[in-house]
N, C-alpha and C positions, 0 to 999 in steps of 0.2 A: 512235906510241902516246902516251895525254897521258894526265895525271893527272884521277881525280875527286875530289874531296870529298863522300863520303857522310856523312849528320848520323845518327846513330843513333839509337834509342829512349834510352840514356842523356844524349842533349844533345850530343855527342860528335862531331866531326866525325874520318873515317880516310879519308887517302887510298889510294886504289886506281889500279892502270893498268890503261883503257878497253882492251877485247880491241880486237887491229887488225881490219881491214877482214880483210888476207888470212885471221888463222884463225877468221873468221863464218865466210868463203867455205866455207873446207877443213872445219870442222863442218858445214856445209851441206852438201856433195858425198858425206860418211861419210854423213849422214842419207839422203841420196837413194839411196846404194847399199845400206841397209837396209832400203830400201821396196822398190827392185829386188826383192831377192831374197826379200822378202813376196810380191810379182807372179811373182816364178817359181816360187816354190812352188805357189802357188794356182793358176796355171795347168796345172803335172803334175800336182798332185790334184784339181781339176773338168774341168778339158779334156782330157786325155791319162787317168784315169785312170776316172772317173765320167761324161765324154763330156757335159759339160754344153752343151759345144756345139751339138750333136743338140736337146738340149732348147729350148734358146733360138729353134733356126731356126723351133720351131713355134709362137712365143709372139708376140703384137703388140711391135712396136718399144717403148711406154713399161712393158710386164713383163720384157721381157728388159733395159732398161736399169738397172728398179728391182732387177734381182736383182746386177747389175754393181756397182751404185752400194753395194749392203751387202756383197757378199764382198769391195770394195775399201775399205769404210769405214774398217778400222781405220790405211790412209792415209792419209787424209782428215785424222784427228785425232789424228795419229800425235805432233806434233810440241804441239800441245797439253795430252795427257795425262802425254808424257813430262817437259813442265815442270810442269806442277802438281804430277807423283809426287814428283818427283825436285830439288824444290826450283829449279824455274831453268834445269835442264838437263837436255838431249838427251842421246841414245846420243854423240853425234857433238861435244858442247857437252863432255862429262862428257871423251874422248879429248882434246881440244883445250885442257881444263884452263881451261874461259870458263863465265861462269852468268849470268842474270841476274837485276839486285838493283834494288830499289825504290832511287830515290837520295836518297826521303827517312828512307831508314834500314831503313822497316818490312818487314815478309816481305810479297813481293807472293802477291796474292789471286788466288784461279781465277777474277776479270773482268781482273787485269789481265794474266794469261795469254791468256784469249780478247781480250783486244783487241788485244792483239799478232798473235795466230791471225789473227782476222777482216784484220787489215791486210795480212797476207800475200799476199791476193788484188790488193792493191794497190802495193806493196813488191815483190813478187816475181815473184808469176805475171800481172803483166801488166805490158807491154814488155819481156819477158826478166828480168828486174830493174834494170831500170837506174833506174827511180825509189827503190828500196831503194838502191843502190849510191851514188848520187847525192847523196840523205839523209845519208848516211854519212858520205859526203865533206865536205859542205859544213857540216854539225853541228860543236858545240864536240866531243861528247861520244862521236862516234862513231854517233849514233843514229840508225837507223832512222825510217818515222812510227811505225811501231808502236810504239816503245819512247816518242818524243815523246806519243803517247794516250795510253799507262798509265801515263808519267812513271816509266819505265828504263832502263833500262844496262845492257849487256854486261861485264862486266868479266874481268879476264885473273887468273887462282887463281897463276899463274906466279911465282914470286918467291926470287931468292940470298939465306939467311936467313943468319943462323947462331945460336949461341945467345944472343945480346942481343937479336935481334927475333923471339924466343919467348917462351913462359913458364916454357922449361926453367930452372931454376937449377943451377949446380954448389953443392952443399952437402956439407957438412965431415960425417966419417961419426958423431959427436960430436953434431950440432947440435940442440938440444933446442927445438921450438916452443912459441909463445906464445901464440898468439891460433886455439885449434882452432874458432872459429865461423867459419873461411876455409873450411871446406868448403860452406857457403850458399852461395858464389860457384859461377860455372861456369868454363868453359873460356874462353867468350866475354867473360865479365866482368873475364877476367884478364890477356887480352890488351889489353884497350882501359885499363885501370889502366897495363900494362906501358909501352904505347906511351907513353902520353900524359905518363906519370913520365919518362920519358927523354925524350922530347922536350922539358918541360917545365926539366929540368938542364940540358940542353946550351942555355937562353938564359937560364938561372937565373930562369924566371917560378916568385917565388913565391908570386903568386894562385893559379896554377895548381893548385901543389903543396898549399896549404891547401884550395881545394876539391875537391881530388882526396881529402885525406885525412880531410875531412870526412863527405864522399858515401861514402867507405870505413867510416864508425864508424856510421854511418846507416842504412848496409846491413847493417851485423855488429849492431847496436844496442849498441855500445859507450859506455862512457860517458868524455866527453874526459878528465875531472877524471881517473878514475882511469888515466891514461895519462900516463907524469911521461918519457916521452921526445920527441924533437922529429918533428917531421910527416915530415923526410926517411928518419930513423930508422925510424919508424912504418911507411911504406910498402914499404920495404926489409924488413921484415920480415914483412909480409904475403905479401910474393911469396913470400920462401922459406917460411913456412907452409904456401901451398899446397901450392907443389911438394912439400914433404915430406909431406902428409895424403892428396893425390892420388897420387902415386907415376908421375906420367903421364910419358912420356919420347916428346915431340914432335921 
């Protein structure tokens, strides 16, 4: 498992660990056995139960395949619409606790869903997958061609937190906030502030922390002048605002 650098819409680079090869495979194998038992379904209710097969025997070979090809279609695209729904991920992607993410930050788009899709014919269902598998291998990043055409990456949601590498904060049952325009922010805003403040301390860059608490006053539209405490100060108190106007327990 290797690390990515994803760059975000914020300018922001967060690393993440590339999902392994084995749990593509094992989301792979849950997907195929949720399509199984699409085919088995459809099977006891048009063949065993509506006798569609009687029907077929009396049709030309290209009507009875085009009726095959639409009772089985929502296989077809099974694995397509479940990432565009579902942000990234499958039934089997979602189990596996893996998604896939644009690596240049942004939310991938339904082409670069379907170019992932269309590659599958290539990648997957032809030579067994071993040219998927192959890709895989031999990529920095883990990737497929598919993910190489849309420019993404699998990534692994898997991760030992605890409360320093969230947004939770322990707050004092006293603590009175300061800066109630922390509710603009979101969830996501508050994470990448979080990381980046601590990462930022532990090698005392403070570029870092001035354009972090910049980009913070910017986003609140706060004005610096009327702020007479220090930038480390400043951001440390952001977090716990949130946390106290959200009430969110992550």
């Amino acid at each position: 498992m290797s690390l990515i650098a994803i760059n975000t819409s914020q300018n922001v680079n967060i690393n993440f660990n590339t999902a392994s090869i084995g749990e593509r495979i094992v989301a792979f194998f849950i997907d195929l056995l949720i399509k199984a038992a699409y085919l088995l379904v459809i099977y006891f209710v048009f063949f065993r139960i509506l006798s569609l097969g009687r029907v077929l025997d009396q049709l030309d070979n290209w009507s009875s395949t085009a009726i095959i090809i639409i009772i089985t279609f929502p296989i077809h695209i099974y694995t397509l619409v479940c990432e565009s729904l579902m942000e990234g991920q499958t039934f089997g992607k979602k189990l596996m606790k893996i998604k896939v993410v644009k690596i240049d930050g942004f939310q991938a788009s339904f082409g670069d869903y379907l170019m992932r899709w269309f590659f599958r014919l290539i990648d997957i269902f032809s030579n067994s997958g071993i040219i998927g598998l192959l890709s895989m291998i031999v990529s920095k990043n883990n990737q497929r061609l598919g993910d190489m055409a849309s420019g993404t990456a699998v990534i692994s949601l898997k991760s030992h937190v605890n409360i320093s590498h969230t947004i939770l904060e322990n707050l004092k049952e006293d603590y009175k906030p300061v800066f109630p325009q922390v509710i603009a922010l979101s969830d996501n805003d508050m994470r990448i502030i979080k990381e980046n403040y601590q990462m930022a301390l532990k090698i005392d860059d403070r570029q870092v922390i001035s354009r972090l608490s910049n980009k913070i006053k910017e986003i609140l539209k706060l004005e610096s002048d009327s702020i007479k405490i220090t930038e480390r100060q400043f951001i440390n108190i952001i977090i716990k605002d949130y946390n106290f106007y959200t009430g969110k327990d992550f």
